[in-house]
C-alpha positions, 0 to 999 in steps of 0.5 A: 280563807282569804289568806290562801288565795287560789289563782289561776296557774302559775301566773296568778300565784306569781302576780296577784297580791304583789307589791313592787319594791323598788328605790325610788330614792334616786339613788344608785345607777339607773339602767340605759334605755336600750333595745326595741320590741315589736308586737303583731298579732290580733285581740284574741290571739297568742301575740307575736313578739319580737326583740331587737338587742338587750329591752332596757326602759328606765320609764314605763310605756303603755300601748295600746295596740288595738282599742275595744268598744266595751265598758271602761276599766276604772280604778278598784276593778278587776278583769279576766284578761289573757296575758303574755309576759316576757324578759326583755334581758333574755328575750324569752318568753316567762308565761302565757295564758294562751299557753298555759290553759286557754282560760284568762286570768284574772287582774285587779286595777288596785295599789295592791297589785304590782303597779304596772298592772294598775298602769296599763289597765286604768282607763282602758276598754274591754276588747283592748290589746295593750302592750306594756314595757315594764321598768323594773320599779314598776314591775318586780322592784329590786327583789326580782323574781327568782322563780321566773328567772327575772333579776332585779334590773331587768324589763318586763313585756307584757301583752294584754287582752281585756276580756271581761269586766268583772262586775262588783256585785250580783242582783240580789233584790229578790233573794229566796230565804233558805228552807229550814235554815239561816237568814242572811242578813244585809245592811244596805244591800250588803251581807253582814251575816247569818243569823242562825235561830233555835239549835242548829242541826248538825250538817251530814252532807254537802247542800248548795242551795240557791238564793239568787238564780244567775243567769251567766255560765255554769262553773266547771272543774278548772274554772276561777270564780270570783266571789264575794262570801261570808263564813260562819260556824254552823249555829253560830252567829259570828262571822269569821272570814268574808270580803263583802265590806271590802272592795277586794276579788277573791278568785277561786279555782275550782279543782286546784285543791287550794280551798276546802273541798266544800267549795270545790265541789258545792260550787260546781254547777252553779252560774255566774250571777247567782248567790248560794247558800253552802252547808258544808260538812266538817269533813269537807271543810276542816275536818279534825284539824279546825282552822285559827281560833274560831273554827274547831275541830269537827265544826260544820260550815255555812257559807253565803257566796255570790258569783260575781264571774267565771272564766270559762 
């Protein structure tokens, strides 16, 4: 599941997990500095752009246009910003959250992401609007992005509001054991698996059973939830998929059809904060197509998921 990630809109699909590619051999010409940007407009509002001539910057700057007062962002995290985003070569504006949903979009503060992100980001406080002229290396390296029209050599704007700190875990100390069904097993205070006993029944319908009651906002249709979660096949004792041992966010966006409709719809409801149980039919997970070497066809699911936060 981790391979398919769901992200919110077409920014995420376009941004998250991407990695610039850029020559920092020093060789070739390196574009002229070039143009000036300007920016009005307060947190929480679509921002006021506007370019004087072709932006051309062979070095990143990171403004910080107003300051929050909320917790820092450090290195490893991830946030719910809403971001703005466009081509200092045309001018025009690529994509926006205030747009495109009026939902924030989730940004991670890691080396697997494109580096400008990591730059802009790292250090700063939540309620901050940092603007962001982006180098080319810094942002779609020498590949560009055909899908947003951005050559190679062109310079990126980016405006950013940070939302929300994503918090690494939940609360999970006085976890409830699931009636009649698995125990989720922890190794210093981290999910390692589900450990069936005796013969498993076989799962009819969906079940959402909750663990750890959240005390955050209920998910919706249309909302991304950040989750950390654990896989296994019904009855069996070996995990095929989970991100709780890493540091990554798994961002989800319920509705979007990215991920079994267990989770689509099992989800719904639940609050951020909280860690449930999910027992999911085949016909909601992989039906009579399996997935990879360990889920077959027909195979139920089970699920262990923590909420860590939710847009909406």
């Amino acid at each position: 599941m981790r391979r398919v990630l769901v992200l919110l809109g077409t920014l995420l699909l376009l941004l998250t997990g991407l990695s610039a590619c850029g020559d920092d051999s020093g060789e070739g010409s390196a574009p002229k500095d070039s143009g000036k940007v300007s920016f009005a407009g307060k947190f929480g509002k679509k921002p006021e752009v506007t370019f004087d001539g072709v932006l051309s910057v062979s070095k990143s700057k990171v403004d910080v246009l107003s300051e929050g007062d909320g917790a820092t962002v450090e290195d490893g995290d991830a946030v719910f910003a809403n971001l703005y985003m466009a081509n200092g070569y045309t001018g025009e504006e690529l994509s926006s959250t205030w747009d495109e949903s009026g939902r924030t979009t989730m940004l991670e503060v890691s080396d697997n992401t494109i580096p400008v992100f990591k730059q802009a980001l790292e250090g700063q406080k939540v309620g901050s609007r940092i603007a962001v002229q982006a180098a080319p290396k810094d942002a779609f390296g020498e590949q560009g992005n055909d899908d947003l029209a951005i050559a190679p050599e062109d310079t990126i704007v980016l405006v950013i509001d940070v939302v929300e700190k994503i918090p690494d875990s939940i609360k999970a100390g006085k976890a409830v054991s699931p009636q009649g069904g698995p125990k989720v097993v922890e190794k210093d205070g981290t999910v390692t698996g589900l450990k069936f006993t005796g013969k498993a029944d076989k799962i009819d319908e969906l079940k959402t059973e909750t663990l750890v009651r959240g005390k955050g906002p209920k998910a919706k249709n249309g909302d991304t939830l950040v989750v950390k979660y654990l896989g296994q096949v019904n009855g069996k004792n070996k995990v095929f998929d989970e991100n709780f041992s890493g540091d990554s966010h798994y961002p989800i966006t319920l509705g979007s059809g990215g991920s079994i409709k267990g989770w689509d719809q099992g989800l719904v409801g639940v609050k951020a904060g909280s860690r449930v149980l999910l027992r999911v039919p085949s016909a909601l997970g992989y039906a009579d197509k399996g997935s990879g070497k360990d889920i077959k066809p027909g195979d139920d699911l089970v699920f262990v998921i923590d909420v860590l936060a939710i847009n909406n």
